[in-house]
N, C-alpha and C positions, 0 to 999 in steps of 0.2 A: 746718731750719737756724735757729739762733738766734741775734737780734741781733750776737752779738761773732764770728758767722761760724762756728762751731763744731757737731758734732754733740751730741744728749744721747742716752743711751743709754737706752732703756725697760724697764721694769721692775717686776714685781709687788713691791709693798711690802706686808707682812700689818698691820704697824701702820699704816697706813695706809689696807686695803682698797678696794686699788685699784690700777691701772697709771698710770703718769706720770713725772715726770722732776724732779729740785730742779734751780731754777734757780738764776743768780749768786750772787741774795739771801739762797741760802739756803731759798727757800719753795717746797712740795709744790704740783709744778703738775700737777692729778687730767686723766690726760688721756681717761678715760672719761666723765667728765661733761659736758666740751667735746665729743666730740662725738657721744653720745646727746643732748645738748642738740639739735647741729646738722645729726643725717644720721641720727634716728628708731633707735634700738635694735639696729642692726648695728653692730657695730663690728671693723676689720680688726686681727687679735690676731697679734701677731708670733709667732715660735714661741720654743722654753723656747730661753733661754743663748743669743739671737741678739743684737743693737744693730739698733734700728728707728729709721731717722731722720724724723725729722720737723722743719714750718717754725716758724717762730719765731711765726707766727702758733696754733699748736697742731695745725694739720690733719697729716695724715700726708702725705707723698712717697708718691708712685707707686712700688712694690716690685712683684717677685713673688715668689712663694713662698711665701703667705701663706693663710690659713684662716679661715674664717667662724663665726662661735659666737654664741649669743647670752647678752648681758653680764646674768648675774642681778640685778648693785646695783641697776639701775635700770629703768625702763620701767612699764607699767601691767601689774595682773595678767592680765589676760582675753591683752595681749599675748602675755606668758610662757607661760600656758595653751595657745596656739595653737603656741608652736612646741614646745613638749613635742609635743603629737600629732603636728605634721611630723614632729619626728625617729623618736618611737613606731613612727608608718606607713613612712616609710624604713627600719628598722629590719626590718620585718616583711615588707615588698616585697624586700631583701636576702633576707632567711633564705628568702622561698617561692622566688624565686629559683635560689638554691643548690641548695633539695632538685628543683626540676625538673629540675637536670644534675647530679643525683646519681640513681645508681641506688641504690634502696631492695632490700629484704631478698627482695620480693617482686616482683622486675622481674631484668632478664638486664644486662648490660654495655653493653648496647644504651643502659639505661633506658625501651624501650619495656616497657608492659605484658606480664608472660608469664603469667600468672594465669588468671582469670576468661574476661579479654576474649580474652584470645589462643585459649582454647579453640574458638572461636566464628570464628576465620579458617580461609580457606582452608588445607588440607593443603599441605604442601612437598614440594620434590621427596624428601625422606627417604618422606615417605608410602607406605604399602604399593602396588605399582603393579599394576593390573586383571590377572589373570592368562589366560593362553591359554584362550581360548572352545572350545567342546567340537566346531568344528564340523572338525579335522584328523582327532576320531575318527570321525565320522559318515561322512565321506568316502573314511576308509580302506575297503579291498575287500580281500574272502576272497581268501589268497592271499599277502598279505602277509607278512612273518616281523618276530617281534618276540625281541628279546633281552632275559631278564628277569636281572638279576645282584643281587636282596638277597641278607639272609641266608639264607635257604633255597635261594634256589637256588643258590648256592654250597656249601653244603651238599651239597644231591642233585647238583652235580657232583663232587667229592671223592667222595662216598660210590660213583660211578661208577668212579672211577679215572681222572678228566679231568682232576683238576688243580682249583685255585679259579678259576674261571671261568665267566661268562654263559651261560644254555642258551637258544636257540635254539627258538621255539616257533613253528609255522603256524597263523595265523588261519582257521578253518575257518568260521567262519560268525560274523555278526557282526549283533547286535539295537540298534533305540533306543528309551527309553521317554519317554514325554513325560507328565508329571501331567495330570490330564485337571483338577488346579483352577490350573495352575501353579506348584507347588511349587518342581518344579526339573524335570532330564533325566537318564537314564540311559544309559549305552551300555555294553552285555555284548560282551565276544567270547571267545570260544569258541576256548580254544589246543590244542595236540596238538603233542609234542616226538617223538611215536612210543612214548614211556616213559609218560606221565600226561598227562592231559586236567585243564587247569584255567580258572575263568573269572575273566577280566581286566575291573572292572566299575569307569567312571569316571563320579562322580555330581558333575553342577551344580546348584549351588545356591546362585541370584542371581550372584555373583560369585566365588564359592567352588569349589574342584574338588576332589573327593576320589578318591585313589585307593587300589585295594583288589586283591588275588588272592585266593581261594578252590578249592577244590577239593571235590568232591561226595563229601558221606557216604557210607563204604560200607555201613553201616548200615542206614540210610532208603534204602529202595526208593519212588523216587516214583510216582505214583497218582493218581488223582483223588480230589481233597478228601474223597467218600462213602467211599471204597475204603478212604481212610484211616483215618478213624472207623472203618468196620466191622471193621479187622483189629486196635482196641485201640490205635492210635499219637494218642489224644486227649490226650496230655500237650502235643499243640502249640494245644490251644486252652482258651480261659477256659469254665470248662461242661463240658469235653467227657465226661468221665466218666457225664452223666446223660444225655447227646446218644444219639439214633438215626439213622442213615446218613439218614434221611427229614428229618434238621432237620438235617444238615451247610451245609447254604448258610447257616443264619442265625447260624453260630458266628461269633468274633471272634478272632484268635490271642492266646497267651497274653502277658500284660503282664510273667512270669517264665518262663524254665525253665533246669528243671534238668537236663544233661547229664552221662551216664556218658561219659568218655572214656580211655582206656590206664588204666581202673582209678582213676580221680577222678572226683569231680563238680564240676561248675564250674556255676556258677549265672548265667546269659545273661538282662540287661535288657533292654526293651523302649526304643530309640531314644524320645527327647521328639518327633518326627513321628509316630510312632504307625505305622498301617497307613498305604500309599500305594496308590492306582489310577489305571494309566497306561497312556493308546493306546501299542500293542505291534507295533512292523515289527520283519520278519527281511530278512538279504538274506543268503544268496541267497535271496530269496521265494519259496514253492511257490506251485506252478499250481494255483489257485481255489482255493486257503487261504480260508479266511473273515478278517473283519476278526479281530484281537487284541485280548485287552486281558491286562494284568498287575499282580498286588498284588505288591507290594515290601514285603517285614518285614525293619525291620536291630534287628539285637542287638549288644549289647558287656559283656565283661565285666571287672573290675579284678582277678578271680582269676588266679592264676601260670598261664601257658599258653602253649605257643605261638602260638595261634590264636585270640586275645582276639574275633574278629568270628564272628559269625552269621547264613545271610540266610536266610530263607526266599523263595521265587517260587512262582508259583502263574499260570500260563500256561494261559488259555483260551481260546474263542471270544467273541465280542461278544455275542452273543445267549443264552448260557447263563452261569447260577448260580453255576457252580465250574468249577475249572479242572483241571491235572493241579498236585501241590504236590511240591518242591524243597528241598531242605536241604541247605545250604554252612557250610564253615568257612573263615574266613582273615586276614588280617591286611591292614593297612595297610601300602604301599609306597610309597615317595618315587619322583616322577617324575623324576629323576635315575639312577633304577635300572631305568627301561624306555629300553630305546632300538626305534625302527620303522624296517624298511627293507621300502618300499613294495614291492608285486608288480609 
């Protein structure tokens, strides 16, 4: 308030440079320099196009609404230099700020990490979940009936005059193989619908289940390994052409072959497991059967077929060299297309 009782209005003046107010006299009274003189280099800055009143002594009245800056005209440089970097680092603490509750290009909505790091956490419930352990098959018993409804066997009922529908197959005998290095486990069984004899062979591996049908070459008459060699069927081994039924044990199956079937050939890879060798139970068990053992060969092929899989078996005693050998064809079956109804 000023002497005569009155407000002065404040105001930046450019001729002037500077804030302050003309008094009565007429005379620029500089109200920055009053009081960076008196209260050190802050000075309280009214905002644009307000009236800031102040006493007639030059201090300012107690207001709010008001902002803090610091006054360029005056103060020392090292001052000024110091609050440039305040505000620089404010400035800089805002903006890191910001982008920590912003999600970036490489983060989810969350803005937690989904990158790198997120690879490295635990799976979610989306995660693939542990699939059924193979031990409902182990447990099943000769006897049981399983319904197999893919495409084929819809098929072989149509082609019956039944209609598209499931056929009906009896478990007649039922084997488990176990890797003798731990690989995985096998479990054959052994179907009969009264029409075709096929084998149902579901392989574990770590967490993995695979399931398969085949049905046995009418072709291949199986034999033992020597038998086989000596009748000329050496295309199932690497070598076997220069082989003698006396060096059948130390052959290896082949890593190719080629199969004539309905008049094509289809060329059958050797599985990346290679050869497998696995203790070998049946059940129904025979009386004083010797211990088992059995090599398992899988093939696959990408050629057009119905029957892209290949397995060879080869079923012997524990104590002898060679076994009798097997030759299957079949495909892969989704276990949504077996159904079991126990004996």
């Amino acid at each position: 308030m000023l002497p005569n009782g009155r407000y002065a209005p404040i105001y930046y003046d450019s001729n002037q440079r500077g804030y302050g107010f003309w008094d009565d006299f007429g005379k620029w009274i500089i109200l920055d320099s009053i009081l960076n003189h008196n209260r050190g280099g802050y000075v309280q800055q009214p905002m644009q196009g307000t009236s800031y009143p102040v006493q007639s002594n030059g201090y300012p009245m107690e207001t709010g609404g008001v902002r803090y800056s610091n006054n360029s005209s005056s103060g020392s440089p090292v001052f000024g230099f110091f609050i440039i970097i305040v505000i620089v680092g404010g400035c800089v603490w805002l903006y890191l700020r910001r982008s920590n509750n912003t999600a970036s290009p490489l983060t989810g909505a969350s803005g937690k990490d989904e990158g790198f790091g997120a690879s490295m956490m635990p799976p979610t419930t989306m995660s693939k979940t542990k699939p059924t352990n193979l031990d409902s098959w182990i447990n099943l018993l000769p006897g049981a009936f399983i319904t197999l409804s893919d495409q084929q066997a819809l098929q072989d009922s149509k082609d019956r005059g039944e209609g598209l529908k499931g056929i009906d197959y009896k478990v007649e005998s039922l084997a488990v193989a176990k890797d003798s290095e731990g690989f995985g486990s096998w479990v054959l069984l052994n179907l009969n619908d009264g029409h075709q004899k096929l084998l149902l062979l579901i392989k574990g591996v770590d967490e993995l289940i695979d399931h398969r049908i085949y049905y046995e070459s009418p072709e291949f008459r199986p034999d033992r390994r020597e038998d086989v060699v000596a009748r000329g069927d050496t295309w199932l081994f690497d070598n076997g052409d220069t082989a003698s039924p006396n060096a059948a044990a130390s052959l290896r199956y082949a890593a190719e072959i080629n199969y004539a079937t309905n008049g094509n050939e289809v060329r059958y890879i050797l599985k990346d497991q290679g050869e497998r060798h696995a203790d070998y139970s049946e059940k129904p068990s025979l009386s004083g059967a010797a211990d088992l053992v059995v090599t398992l060969v899988e093939y696959s092929t990408g050629d057009p077929t119905d029957n892209p899989e290949m397995l060879v078996l080869e079923i012997g005693a524990a104590g002898r060299r060679t076994g009798e050998v097997s030759l299957y064809f079949g495909c892969a079956i989704n276990p949504s297309e077996i159904d079991i109804v126990k004996a």
